[in-house]
MDTraj code that builds the backbone (N, CA, C; nanometers):
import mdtraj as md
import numpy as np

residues = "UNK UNK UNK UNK UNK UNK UNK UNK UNK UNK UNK UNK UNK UNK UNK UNK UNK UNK UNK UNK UNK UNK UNK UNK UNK UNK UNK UNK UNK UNK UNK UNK UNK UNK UNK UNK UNK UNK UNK UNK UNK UNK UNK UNK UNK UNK UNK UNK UNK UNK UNK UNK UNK UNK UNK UNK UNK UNK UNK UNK UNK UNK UNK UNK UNK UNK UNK UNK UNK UNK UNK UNK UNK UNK UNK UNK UNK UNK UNK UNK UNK UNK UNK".split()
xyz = np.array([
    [0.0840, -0.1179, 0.0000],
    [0.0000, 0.0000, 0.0000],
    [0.0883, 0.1239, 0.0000],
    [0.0079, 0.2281, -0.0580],
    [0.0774, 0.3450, -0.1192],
    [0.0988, 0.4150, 0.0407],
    [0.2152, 0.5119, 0.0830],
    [0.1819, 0.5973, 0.2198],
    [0.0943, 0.7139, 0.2058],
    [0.0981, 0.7547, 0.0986],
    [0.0175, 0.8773, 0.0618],
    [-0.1140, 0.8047, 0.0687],
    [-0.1382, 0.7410, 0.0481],
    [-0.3175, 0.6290, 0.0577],
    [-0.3039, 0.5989, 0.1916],
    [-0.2073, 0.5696, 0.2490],
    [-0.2528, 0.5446, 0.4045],
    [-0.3093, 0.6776, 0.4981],
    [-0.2286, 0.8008, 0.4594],
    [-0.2725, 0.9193, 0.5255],
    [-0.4187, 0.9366, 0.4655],
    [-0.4264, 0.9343, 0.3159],
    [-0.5913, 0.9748, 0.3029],
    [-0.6884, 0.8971, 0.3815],
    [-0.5813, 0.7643, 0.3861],
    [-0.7375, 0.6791, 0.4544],
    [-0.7862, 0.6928, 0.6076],
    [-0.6782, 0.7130, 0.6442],
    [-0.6833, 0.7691, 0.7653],
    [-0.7438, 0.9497, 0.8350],
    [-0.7407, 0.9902, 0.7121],
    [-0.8581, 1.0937, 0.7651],
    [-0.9921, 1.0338, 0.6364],
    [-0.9924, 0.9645, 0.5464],
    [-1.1347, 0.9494, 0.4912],
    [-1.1501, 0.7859, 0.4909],
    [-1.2414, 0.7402, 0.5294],
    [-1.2480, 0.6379, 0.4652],
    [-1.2252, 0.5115, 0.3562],
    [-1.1335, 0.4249, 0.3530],
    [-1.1550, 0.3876, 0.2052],
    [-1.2505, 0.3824, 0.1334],
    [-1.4032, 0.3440, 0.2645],
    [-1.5094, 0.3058, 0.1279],
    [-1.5462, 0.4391, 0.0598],
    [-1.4841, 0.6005, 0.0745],
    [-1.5257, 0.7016, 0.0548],
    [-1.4783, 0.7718, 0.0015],
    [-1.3481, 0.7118, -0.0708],
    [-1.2454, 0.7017, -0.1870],
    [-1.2172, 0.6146, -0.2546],
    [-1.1293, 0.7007, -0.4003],
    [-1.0880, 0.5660, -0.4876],
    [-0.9565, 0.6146, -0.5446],
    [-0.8543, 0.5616, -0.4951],
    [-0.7213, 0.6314, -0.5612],
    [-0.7654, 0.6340, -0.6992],
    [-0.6953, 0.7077, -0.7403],
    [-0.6858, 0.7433, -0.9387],
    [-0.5464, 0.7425, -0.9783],
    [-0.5078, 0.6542, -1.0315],
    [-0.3289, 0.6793, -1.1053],
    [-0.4064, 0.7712, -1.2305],
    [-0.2730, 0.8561, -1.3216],
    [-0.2993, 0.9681, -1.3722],
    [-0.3704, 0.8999, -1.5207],
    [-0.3683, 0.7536, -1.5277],
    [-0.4213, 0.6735, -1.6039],
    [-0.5817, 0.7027, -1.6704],
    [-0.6454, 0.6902, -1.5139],
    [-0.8018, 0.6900, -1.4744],
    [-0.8317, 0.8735, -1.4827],
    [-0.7254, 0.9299, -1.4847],
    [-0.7786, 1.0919, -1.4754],
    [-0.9172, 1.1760, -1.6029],
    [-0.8516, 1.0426, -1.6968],
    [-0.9636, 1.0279, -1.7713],
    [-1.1325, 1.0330, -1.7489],
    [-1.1259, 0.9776, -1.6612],
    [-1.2703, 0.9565, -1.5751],
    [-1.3155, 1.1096, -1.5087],
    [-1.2147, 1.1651, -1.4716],
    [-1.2807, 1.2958, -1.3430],
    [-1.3808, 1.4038, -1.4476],
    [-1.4581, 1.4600, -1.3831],
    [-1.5427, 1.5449, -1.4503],
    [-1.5414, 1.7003, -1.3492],
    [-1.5435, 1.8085, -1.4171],
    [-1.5785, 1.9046, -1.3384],
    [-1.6367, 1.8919, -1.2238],
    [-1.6065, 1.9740, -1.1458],
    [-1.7110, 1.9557, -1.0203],
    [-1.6882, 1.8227, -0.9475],
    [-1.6295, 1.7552, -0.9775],
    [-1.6108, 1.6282, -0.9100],
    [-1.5095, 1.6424, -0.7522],
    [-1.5284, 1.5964, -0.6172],
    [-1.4744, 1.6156, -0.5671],
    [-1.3610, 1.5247, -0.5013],
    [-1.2514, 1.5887, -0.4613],
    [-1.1227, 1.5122, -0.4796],
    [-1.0226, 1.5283, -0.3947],
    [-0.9339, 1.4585, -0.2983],
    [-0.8564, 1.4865, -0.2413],
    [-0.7062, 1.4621, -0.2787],
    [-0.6117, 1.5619, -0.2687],
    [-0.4795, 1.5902, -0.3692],
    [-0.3874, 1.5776, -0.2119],
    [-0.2812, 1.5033, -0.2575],
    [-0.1825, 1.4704, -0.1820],
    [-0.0293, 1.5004, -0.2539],
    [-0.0014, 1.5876, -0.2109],
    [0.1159, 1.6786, -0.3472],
    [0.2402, 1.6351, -0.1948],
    [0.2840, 1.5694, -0.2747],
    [0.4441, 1.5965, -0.1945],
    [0.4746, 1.6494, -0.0283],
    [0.4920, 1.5987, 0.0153],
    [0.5686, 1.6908, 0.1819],
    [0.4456, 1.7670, 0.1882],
    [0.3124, 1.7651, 0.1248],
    [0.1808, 1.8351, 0.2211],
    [0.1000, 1.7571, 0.2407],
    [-0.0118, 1.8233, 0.3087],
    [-0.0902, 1.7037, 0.3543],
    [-0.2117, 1.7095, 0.2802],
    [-0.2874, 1.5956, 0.2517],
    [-0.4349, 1.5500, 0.1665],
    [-0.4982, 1.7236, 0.2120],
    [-0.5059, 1.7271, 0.0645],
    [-0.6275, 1.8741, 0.0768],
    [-0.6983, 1.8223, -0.0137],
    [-0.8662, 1.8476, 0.0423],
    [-0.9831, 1.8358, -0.0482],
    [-1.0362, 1.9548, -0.1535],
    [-1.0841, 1.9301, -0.2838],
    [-1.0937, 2.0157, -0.3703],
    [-1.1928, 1.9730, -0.4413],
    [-1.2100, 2.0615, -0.5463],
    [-1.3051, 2.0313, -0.6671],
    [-1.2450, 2.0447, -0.7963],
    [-1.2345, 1.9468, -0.8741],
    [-1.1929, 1.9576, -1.0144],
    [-1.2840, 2.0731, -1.0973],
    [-1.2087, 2.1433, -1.1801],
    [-1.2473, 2.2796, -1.2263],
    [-1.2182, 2.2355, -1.3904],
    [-1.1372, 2.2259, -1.4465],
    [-1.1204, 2.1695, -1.5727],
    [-0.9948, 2.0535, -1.5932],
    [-1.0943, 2.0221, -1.6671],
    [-0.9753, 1.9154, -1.7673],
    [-0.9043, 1.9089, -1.9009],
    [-0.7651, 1.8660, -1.9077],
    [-0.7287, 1.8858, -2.0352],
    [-0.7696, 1.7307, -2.1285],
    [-0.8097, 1.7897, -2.2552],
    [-0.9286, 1.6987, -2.3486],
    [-0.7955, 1.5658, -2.3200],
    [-0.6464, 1.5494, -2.2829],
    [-0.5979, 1.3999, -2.3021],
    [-0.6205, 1.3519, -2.1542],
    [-0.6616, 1.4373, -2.0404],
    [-0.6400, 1.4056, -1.8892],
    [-0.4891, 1.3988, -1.8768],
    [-0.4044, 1.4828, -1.9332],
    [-0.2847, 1.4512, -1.8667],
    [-0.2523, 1.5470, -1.7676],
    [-0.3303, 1.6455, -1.7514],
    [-0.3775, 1.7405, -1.6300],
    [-0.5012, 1.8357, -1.6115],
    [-0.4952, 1.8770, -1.4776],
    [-0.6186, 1.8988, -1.4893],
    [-0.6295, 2.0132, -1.3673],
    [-0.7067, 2.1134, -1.3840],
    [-0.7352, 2.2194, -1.2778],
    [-0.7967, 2.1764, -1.1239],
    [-0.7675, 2.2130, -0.9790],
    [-0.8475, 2.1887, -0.8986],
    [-0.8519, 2.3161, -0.7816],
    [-1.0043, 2.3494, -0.7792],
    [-0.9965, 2.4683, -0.6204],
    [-0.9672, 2.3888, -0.5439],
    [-0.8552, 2.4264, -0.4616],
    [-0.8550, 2.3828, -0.3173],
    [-0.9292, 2.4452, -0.2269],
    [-0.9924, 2.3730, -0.1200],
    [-1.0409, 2.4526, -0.0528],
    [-1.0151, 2.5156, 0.0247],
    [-1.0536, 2.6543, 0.0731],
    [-0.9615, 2.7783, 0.1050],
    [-0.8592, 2.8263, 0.0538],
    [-0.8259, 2.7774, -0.1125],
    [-0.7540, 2.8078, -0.1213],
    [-0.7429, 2.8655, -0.2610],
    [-0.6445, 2.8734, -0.3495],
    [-0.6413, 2.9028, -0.5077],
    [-0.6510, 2.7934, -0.5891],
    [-0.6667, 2.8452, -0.7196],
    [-0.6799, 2.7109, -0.8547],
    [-0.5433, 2.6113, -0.8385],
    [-0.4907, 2.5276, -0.8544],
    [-0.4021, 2.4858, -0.8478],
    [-0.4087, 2.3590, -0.9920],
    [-0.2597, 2.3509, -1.0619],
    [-0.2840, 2.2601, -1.1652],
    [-0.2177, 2.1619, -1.0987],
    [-0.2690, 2.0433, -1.1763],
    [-0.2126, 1.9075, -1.0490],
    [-0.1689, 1.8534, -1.2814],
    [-0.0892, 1.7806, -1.2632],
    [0.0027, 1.7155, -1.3590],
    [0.0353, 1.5902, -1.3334],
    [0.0138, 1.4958, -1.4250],
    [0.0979, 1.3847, -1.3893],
    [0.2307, 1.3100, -1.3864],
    [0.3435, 1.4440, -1.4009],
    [0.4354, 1.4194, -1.4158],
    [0.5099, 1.4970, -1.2551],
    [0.4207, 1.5575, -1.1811],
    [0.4494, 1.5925, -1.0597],
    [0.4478, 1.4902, -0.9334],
    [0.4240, 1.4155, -0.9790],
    [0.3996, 1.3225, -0.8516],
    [0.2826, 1.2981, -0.7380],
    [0.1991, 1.3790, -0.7741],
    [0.0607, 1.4216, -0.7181],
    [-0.0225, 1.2985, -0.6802],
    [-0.0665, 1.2585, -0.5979],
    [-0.2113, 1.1244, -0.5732],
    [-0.2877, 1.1990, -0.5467],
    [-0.4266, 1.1506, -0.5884],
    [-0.5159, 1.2073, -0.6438],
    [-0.6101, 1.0620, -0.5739],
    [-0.7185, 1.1266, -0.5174],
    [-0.8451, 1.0130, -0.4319],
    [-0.9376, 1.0709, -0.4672],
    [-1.0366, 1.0234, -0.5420],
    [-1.1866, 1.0509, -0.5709],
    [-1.2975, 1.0744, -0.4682],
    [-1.3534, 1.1254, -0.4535],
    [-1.4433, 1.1142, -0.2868],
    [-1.5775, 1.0584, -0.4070],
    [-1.6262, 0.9435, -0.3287],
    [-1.7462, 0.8966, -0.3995],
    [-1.8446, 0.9176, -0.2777],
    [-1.9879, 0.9309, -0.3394],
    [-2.1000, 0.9889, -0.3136],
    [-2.1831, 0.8896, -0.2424],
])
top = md.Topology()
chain = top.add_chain()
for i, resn in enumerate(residues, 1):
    res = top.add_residue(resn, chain, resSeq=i)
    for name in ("N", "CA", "C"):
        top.add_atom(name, md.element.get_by_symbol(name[0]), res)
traj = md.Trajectory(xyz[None], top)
């Protein structure tokens, strides 16, 4: 198991996530909500804002915070919050 998946799970649920490799980014839709685990910070929850038409990145508000582009060449994990 991933450590960055152990911290999300540990403040969310697994059944209340779904990791995404930058594979599946394909799948996210606007508005979709999402928790981003970027390097040396900790899981912040957001909302996907746009996508680029290949998913090889993609816009997200953090909350409280600014737009931020998440990339898949940054190293970023990325957890889906399902409904």
């Amino acid at each position: 198991m991933y450590a960055d998946t152990e911290l999300v799970n540990a403040l969310f649920p697994e059944s209340q996530t779904r990791r995404l490799d930058y594979r599946s980014w394909i799948h996210l839709n606007p508005g979709d909500r999402v928790i981003v685990k970027q390097h040396a910070c900790p899981p912040e929850c957001g909302t996907v804002d746009d996508i680029a038409e290949d998913a090889s990145y993609f816009w997200v508000w953090l909350d409280g915070h600014s737009r931020t582009l998440i990339s898949h060449a940054d190293g970023t994990t990325i957890h889906k919050m399902l409904a």
